[in-house]
C-alpha positions as CSV (number, residue, x, y, z in Angstrom):
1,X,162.0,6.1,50.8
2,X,160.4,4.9,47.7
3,X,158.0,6.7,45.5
4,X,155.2,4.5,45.9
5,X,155.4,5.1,50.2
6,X,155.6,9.0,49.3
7,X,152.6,8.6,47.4
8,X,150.5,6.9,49.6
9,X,151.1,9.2,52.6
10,X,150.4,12.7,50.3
11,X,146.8,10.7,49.0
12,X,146.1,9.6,52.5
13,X,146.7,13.4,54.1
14,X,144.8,14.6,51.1
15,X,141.5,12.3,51.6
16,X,141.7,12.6,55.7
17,X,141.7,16.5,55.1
18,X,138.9,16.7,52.3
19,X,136.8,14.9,55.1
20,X,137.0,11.4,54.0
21,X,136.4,8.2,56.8
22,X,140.0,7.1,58.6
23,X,138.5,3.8,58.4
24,X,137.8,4.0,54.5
25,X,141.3,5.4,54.1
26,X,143.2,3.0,55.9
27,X,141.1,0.3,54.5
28,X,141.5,1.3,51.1
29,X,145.6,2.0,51.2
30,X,145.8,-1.6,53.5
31,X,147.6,0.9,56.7
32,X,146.5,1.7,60.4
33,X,144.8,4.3,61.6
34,X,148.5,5.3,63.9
35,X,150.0,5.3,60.4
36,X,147.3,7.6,58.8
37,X,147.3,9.7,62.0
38,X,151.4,10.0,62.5
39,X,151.2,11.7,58.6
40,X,148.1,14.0,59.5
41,X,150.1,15.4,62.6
42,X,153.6,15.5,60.1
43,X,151.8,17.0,57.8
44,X,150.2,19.4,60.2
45,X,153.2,20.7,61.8
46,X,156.0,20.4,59.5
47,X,155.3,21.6,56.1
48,X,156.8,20.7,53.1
49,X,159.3,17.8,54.4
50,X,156.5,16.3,56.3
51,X,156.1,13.0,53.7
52,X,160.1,12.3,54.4
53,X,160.9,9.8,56.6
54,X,163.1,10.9,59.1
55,X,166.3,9.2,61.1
56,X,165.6,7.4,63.8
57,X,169.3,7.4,64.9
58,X,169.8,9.1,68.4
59,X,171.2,13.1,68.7
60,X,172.8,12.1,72.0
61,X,174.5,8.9,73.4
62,X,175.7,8.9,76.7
63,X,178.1,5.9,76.4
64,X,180.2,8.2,73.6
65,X,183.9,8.7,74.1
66,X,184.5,12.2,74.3
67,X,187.1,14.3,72.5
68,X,189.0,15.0,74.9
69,X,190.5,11.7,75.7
């Protein structure tokens, strides 16, 4: 993730949570309102990691060879 992403998602949480519009935000940064609103809930929930982008590679596949074989 590049600095400039990072920053955008911190100034966004920071203006939805001083009370700014989500339409002024997302306007203003060029993003969606889902975008603004999948940081807000990060940001609610996970603390200080929420601005990372996470992996979107499965824990599980069933189609895995096992071990064992």
């Amino acid at each position: 993730m590049d600095d400039e992403s990072r920053g955008y998602r911190i100034l966004a949480v920071k203006w939805f949570e001083s009370g700014k519009d989500s339409r002024t935000i997302c306007a203003s940064l060029k993003k969606s309102k889902a975008w603004l609103y999948k940081w807000v809930k990060r940001y609610r929930e996970n603390g200080e990691t929420w601005p990372e982008d996470r992996s979107r590679r499965p824990l599980m596949n069933p189609m895995h060879t096992g071990t064992n074989i």
